[in-house]
C-alpha positions as CSV (number, residue, x, y, z in Angstrom):
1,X,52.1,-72.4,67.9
2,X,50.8,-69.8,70.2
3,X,50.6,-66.1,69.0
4,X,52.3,-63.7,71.0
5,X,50.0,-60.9,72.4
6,X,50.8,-58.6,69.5
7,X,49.6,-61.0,67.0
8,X,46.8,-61.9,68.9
9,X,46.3,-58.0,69.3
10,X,46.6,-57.5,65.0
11,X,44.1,-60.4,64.7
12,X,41.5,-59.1,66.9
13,X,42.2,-55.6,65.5
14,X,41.5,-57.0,61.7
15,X,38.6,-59.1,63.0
16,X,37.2,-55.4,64.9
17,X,37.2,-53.7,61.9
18,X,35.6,-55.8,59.9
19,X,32.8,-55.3,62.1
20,X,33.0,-52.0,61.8
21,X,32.8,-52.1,58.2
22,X,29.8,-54.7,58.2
23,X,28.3,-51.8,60.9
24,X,28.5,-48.7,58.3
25,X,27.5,-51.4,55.4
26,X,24.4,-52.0,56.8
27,X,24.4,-48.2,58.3
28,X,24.1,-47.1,54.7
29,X,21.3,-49.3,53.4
30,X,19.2,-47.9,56.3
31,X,19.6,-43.9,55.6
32,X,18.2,-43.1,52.4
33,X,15.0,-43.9,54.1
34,X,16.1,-43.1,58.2
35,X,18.0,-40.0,59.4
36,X,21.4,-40.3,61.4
37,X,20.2,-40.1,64.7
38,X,17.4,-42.3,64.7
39,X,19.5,-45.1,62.8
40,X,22.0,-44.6,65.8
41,X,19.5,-44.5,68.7
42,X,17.9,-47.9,67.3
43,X,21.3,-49.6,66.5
44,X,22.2,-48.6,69.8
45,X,19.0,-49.7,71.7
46,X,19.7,-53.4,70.2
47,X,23.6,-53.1,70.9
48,X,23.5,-52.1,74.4
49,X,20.7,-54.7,75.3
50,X,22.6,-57.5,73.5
51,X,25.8,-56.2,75.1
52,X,24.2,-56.2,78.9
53,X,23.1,-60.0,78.3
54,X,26.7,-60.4,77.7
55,X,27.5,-58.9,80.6
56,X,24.7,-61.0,82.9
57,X,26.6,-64.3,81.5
58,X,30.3,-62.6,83.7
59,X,31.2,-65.0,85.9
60,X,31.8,-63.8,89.3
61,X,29.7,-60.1,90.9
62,X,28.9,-57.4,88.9
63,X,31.3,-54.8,90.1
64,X,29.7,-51.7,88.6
65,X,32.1,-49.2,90.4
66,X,35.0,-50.8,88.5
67,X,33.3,-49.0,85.5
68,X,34.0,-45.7,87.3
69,X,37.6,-46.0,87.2
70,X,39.2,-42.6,85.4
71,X,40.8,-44.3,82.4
72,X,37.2,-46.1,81.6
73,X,35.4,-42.4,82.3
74,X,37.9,-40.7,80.1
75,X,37.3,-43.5,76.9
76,X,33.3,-42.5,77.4
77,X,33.8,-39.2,77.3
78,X,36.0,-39.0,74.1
79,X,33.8,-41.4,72.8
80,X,30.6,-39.6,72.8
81,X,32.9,-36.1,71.9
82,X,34.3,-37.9,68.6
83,X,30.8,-39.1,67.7
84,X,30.0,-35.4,68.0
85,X,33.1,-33.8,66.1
86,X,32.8,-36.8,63.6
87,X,29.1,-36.1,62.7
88,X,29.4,-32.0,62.3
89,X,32.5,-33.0,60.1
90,X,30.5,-35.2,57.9
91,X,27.8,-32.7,58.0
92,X,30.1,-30.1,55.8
93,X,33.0,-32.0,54.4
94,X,32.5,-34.8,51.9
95,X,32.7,-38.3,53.0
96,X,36.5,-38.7,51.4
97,X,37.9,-35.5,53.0
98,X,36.5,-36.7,56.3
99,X,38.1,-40.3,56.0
100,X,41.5,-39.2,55.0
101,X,42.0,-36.7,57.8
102,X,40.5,-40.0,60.2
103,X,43.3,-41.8,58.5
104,X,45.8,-39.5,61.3
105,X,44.8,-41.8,63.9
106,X,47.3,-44.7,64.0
107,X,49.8,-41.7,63.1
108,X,48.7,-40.0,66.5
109,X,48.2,-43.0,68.6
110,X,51.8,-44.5,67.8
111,X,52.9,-40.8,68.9
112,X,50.6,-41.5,72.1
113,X,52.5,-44.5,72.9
114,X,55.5,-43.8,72.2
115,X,55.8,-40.3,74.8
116,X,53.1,-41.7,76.8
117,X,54.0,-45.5,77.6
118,X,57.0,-45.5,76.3
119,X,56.7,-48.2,73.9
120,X,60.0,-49.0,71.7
121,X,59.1,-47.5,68.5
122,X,61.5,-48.1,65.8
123,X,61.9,-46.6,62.1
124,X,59.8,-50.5,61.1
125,X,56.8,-49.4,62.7
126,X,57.0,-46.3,61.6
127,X,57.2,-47.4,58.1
128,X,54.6,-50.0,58.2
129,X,52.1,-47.2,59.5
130,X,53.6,-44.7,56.6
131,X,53.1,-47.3,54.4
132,X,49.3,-48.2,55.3
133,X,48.6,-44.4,55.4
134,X,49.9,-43.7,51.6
135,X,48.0,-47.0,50.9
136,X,44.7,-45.4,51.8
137,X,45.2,-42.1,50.4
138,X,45.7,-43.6,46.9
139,X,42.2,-45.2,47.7
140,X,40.7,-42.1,49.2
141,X,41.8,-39.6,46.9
142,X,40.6,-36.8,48.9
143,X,39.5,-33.6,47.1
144,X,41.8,-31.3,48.6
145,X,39.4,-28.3,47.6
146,X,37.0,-29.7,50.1
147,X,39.0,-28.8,53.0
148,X,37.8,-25.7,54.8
149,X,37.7,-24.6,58.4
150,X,35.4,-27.4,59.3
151,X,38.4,-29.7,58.7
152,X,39.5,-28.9,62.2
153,X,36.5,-30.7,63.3
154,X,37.9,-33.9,61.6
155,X,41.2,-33.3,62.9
156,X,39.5,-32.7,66.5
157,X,37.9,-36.4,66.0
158,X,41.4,-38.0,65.4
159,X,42.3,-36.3,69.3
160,X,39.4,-37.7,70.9
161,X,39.9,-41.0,69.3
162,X,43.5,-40.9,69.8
163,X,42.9,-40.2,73.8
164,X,39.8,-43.2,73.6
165,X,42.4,-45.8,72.6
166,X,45.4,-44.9,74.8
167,X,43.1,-45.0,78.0
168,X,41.6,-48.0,76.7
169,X,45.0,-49.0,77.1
170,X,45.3,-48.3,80.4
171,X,42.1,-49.5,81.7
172,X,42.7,-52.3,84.6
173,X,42.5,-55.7,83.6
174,X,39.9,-56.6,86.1
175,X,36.8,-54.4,84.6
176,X,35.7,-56.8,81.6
177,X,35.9,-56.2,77.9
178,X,32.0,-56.9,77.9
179,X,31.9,-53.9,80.4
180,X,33.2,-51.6,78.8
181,X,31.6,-52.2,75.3
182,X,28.3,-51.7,76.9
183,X,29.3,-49.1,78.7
184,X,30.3,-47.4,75.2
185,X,27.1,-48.4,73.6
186,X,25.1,-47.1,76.0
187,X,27.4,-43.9,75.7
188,X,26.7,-43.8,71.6
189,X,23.1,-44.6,72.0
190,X,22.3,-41.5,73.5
191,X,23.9,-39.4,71.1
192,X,21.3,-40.7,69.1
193,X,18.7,-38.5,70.7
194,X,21.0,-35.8,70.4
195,X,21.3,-36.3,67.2
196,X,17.5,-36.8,66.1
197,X,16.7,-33.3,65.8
198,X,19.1,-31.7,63.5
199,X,18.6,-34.9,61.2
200,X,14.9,-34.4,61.0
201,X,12.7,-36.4,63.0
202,X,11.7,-39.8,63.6
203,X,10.8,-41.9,60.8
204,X,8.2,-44.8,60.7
205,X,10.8,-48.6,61.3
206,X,10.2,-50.9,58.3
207,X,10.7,-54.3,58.8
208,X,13.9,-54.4,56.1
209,X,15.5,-51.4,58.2
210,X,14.7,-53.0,61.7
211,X,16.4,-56.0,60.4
212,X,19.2,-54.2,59.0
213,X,20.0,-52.1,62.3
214,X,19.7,-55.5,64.4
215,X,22.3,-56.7,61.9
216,X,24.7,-53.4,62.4
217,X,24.1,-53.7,66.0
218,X,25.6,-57.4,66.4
219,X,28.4,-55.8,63.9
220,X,29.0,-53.0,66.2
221,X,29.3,-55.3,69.6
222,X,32.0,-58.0,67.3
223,X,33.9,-54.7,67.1
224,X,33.2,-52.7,70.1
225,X,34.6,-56.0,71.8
226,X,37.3,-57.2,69.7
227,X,38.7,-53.2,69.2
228,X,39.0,-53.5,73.5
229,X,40.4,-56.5,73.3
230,X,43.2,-55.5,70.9
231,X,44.2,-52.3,72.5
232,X,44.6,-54.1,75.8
233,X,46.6,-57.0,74.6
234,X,50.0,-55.8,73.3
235,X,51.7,-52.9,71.8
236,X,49.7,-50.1,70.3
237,X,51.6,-48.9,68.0
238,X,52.3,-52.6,66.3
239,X,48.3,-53.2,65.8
240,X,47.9,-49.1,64.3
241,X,48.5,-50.4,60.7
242,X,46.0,-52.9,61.1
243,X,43.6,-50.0,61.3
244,X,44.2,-50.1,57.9
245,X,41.9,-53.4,57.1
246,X,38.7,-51.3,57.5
247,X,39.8,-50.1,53.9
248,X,40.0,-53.3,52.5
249,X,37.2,-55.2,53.9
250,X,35.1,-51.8,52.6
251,X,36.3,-52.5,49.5
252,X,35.2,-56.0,49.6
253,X,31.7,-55.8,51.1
254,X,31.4,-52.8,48.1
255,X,31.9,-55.2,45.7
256,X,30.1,-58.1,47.1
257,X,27.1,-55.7,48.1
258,X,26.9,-53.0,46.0
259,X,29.0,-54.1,42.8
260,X,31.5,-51.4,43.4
261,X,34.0,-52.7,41.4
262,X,37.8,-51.5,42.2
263,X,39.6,-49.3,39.5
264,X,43.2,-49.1,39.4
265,X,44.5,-47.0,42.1
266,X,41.6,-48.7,45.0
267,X,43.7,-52.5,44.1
268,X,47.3,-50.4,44.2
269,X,46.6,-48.7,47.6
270,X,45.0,-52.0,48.8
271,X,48.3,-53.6,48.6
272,X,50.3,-51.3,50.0
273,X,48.2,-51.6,52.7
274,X,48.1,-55.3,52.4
275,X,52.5,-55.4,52.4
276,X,52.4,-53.0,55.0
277,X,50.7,-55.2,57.0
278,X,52.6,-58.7,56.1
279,X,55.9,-56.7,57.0
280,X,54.9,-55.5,60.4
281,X,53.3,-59.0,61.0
282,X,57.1,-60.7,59.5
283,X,59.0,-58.3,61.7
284,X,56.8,-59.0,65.1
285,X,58.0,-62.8,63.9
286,X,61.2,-61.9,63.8
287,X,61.5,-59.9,66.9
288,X,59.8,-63.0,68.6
289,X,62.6,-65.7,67.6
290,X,65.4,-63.3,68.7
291,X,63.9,-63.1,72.5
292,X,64.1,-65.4,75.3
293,X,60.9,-67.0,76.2
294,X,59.6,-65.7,79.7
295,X,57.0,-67.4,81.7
296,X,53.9,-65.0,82.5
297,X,54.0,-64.1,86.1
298,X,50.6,-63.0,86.1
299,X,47.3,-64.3,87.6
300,X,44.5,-66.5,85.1
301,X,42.4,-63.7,84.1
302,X,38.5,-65.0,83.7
303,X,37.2,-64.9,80.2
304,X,35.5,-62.0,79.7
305,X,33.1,-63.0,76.5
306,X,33.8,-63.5,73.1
């Protein structure tokens, strides 16, 4: 049986954040020894140059003015800004204050879609995205005496990223997901050299850390692509819960790379996050059996890589 385009949209959201969370794995067995910026600058150096043979392989000319359309200017832009915001955040919050004010996002994207495109957004989306976000606070536990002024900074992050996916959204379906990925890597990379400086320096590459920022970098293009992919398929503010996932596949790759083993409230906020997830997923089922099926007007779209 087919999957609708918001199931397709959940499944390539799960499978993006997984790469995200094999990106920041491999991100943190790389700086103990390598400072921020460098670690960026390299990953992005071997993301954008796998990402541009991806987009030699397009079928059909290389239309590089399609990546000057405003919605794919306006993604860059907030992309590079919530690299910023995020990285002076993390700078003077700890880690778990940052992630739980990141956790906002599907919060302000459903908000984004509902006054923005209009999207039908009923009290079971709603929950489902409540229900995710309680899920990862329980696993967070942010120490609320962390919070300072520099919280704004986080909060500032989850508006950039907020405004990067809605325009993803909206970007026309002829400029390829390949496209705009490297577009977006190149973007990232060159905060890198921004970044360098007030991370101290250049380090000397090891063979082990070359390896392991090759390894981020593929990460980073499964879910530079597959995050694209998902915002342009369906409903927006179905596939926000499914943000969620980067929580649990963390919590997998900690144990199977790092023996972090799960106490107590990490496996009762994973399955809130997990029900949370099955319901929205049962009610998209639902909703699908109770409407007509209509035949796709539109024209065959070419493949546009993985």
């Amino acid at each position: 049986m087919a999957l609708s385009v918001n199931l397709r949209g959940a499944l390539f959201m799960s499978i993006a954040m997984a790469g995200f969370t094999f990106n920041d794995a491999l991100l943190k067995f790389v700086l103990p020894t390598m400072n921020l910026g460098q670690a960026v600058l390299v990953r992005g150096v071997f993301a954008t140059a796998l990402l541009f043979l991806l987009v030699a392989r397009q079928r059909g000319p290389l239309r590089f003015g399609a990546l000057l359309h405003p919605s794919v200017l306006i993604r860059l832009v907030c992309e590079v800004a919530a690299t910023i915001t995020f990285v002076l955040a993390l700078m003077r919050l700890p880690l778990a204050d940052v992630s739980a004010v990141l956790q906002a996002l599907p919060l302000a994207v459903t908000l984004g879609a509902a006054f923005i495109f209009s999207e039908p957004v009923g009290w079971r989306r709603w929950l489902a995205i409540l229900g995710g976000f309680v899920g990862v606070m329980i696993v967070v536990r942010p120490g609320f005496e962390g919070f300072n002024a520099w919280s704004l900074s986080a909060l500032v992050t989850v508006g950039f990223c907020a405004v990067r996916d809605l325009s993803t959204h909206s970007i026309p379906r002829e400029v390829p997901t390949a496209w705009i990925s490297a577009a977006t890597s190149l973007a990232v990379m060159l905060c890198g050299v921004v970044l360098i400086g007030p991370f101290g320096g250049w380090s000397p590459l090891t063979l082990p850390n070359t390896a392991a920022l090759f390894g981020s970098a593929l990460a980073l293009v499964f879910g530079y692509q597959f995050i694209i992919k998902a915002l342009r398929e369906g409903d927006i503010s179905f596939m926000a819960p499914f943000r969620y996932t980067a929580l649990l596949w963390a919590i997998a790759l900690g144990y199977l790379l790092f023996g972090d083993v799960p106490d107590g409230p990490m496996l009762l906020g994973s399955a809130l996050i997990v029900v949370s997830g099955l319901y929205a997923l049962y009610r998209e089922r639902v909703a699908g059996r109770q409407q007509p099926i209509i035949e796709s007007t539109e024209p065959n779209m070419a493949p546009d890589g993985l």
